[in-house]
KEKE-3310 file (N, C-alpha, C; in steps of 0.2 Angstrom, whole numbers, plus 5000, padded with zeros to 4 digits):
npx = (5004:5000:5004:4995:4991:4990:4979:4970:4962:4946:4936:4921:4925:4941:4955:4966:4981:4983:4995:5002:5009:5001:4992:4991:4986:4974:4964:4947:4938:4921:4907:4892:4875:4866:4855:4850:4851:4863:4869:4886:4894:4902:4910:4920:4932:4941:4949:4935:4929:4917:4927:4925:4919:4915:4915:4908:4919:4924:4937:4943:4950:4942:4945:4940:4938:4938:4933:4938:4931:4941:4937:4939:4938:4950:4957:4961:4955:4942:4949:4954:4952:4960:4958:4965:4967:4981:4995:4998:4989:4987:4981:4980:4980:4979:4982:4980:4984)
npy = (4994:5011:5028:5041:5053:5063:5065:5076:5073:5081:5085:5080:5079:5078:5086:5088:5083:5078:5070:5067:5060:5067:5075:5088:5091:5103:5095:5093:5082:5080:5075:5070:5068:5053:5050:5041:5023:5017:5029:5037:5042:5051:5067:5073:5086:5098:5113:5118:5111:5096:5080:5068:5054:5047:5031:5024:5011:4994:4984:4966:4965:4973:4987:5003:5013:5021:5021:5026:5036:5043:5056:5064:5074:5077:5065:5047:5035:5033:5034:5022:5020:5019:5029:5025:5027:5030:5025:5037:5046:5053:5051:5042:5042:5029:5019:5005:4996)
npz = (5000:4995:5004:5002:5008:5022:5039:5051:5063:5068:5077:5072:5057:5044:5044:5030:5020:5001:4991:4976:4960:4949:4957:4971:4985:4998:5009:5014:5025:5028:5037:5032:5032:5032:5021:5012:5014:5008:5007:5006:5021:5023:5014:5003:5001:4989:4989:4991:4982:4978:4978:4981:4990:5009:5016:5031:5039:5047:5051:5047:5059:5069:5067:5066:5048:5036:5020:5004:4990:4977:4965:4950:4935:4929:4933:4928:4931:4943:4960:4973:4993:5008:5024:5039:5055:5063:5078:5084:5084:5072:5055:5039:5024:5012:4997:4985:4973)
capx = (5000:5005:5002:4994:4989:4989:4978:4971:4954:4945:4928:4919:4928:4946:4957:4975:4985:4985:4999:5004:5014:4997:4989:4993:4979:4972:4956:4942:4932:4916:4901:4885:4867:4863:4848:4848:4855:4868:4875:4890:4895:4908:4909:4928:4931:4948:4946:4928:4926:4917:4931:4926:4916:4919:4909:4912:4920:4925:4941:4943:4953:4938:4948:4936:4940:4936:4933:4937:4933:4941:4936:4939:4939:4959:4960:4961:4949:4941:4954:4947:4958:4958:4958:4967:4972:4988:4995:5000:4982:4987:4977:4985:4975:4983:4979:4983:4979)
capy = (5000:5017:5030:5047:5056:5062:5071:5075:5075:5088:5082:5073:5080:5077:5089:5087:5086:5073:5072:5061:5064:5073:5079:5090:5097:5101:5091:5092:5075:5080:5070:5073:5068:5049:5049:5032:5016:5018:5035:5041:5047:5057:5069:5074:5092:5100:5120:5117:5108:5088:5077:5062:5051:5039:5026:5022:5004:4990:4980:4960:4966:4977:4994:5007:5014:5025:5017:5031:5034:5049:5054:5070:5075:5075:5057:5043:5032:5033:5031:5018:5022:5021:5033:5024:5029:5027:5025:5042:5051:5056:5048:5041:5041:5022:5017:5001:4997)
capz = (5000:4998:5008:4998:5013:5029:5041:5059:5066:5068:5079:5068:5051:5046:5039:5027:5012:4997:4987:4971:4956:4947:4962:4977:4988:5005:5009:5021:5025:5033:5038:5030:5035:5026:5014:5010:5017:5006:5004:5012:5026:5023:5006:5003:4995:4989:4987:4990:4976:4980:4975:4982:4997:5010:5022:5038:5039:5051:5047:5051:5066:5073:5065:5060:5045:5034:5013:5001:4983:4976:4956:4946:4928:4927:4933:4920:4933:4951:4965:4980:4993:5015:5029:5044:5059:5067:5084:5088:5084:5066:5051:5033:5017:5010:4991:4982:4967)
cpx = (5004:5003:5003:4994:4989:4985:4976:4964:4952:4937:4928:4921:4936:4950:4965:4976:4984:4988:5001:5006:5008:4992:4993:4988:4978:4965:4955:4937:4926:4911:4896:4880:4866:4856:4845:4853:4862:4873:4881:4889:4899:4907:4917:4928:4939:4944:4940:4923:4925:4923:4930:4920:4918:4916:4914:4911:4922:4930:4939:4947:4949:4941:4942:4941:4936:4936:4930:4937:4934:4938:4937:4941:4945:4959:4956:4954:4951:4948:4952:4954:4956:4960:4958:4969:4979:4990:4994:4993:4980:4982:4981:4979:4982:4981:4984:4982:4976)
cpy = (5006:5024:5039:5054:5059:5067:5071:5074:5079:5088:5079:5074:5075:5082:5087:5088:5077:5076:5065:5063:5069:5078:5083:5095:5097:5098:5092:5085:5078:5075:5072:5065:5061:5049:5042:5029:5015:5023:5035:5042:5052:5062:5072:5081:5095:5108:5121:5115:5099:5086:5070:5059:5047:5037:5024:5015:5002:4985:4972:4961:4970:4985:4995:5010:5020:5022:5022:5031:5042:5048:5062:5071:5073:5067:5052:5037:5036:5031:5031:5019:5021:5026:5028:5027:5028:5027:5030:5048:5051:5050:5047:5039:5034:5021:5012:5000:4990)
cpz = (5000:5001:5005:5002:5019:5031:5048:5059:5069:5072:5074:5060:5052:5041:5036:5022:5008:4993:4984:4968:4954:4951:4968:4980:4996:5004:5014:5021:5029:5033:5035:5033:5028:5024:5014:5013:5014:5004:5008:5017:5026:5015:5006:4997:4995:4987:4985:4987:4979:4978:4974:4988:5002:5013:5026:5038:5046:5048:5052:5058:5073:5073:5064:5056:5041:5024:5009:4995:4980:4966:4956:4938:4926:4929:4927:4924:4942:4954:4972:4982:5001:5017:5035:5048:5063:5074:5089:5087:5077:5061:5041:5028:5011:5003:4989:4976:4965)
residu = (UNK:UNK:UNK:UNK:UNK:UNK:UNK:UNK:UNK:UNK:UNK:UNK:UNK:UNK:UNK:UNK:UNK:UNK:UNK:UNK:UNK:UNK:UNK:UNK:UNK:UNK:UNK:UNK:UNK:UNK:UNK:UNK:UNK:UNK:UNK:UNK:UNK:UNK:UNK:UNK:UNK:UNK:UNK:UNK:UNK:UNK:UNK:UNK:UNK:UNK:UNK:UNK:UNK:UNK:UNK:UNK:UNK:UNK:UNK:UNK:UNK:UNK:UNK:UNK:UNK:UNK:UNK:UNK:UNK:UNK:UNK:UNK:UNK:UNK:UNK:UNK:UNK:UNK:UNK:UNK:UNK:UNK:UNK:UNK:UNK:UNK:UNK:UNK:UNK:UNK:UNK:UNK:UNK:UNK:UNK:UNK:UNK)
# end
């Protein structure tokens, strides 16, 4: 896995940077109000533009997680990607392919 992301928690948001060769942004993950059974929970925006979503998960280990799909115009397809936390507080945005 490689590690695109970092950021910190902010209540129930998360704020940081992602960086990769074509991209480099700051991001806000906040919460939004589910609809359906199925939307999101989180909606991810870089300079306030949506970029992306992500649902709240549970690993085989009893992690929660966070299971991210980013997408935008300039990319050539979607990128599935996690939001884990680490031991010291901070939070790593992981993608593999």
């Amino acid at each position: 896995m490689t590690t695109i992301g970092t950021f910190t928690r902010d209540g129930d948001s998360f704020t940081g940077t992602i960086a990769t060769l074509a991209l480099k942004a700051k991001v806000a993950i906040k919460p939004v109000t589910k609809t359906v059974e199925n939307a999101p929970d989180f909606r991810i925006y870089a300079a306030g533009v949506e970029i992306g979503a992500g649902w709240s998960k549970t690993s085989e280990a009893d992690k929660p997680y966070l299971s991210i799909k980013l997408d935008d115009p300039s990319f050539t397809d979607a990128i599935y990607c996690r939001l884990v936390g680490k031991q010291n507080g901070d939070h790593v945005l992981v993608w593999s392919r």
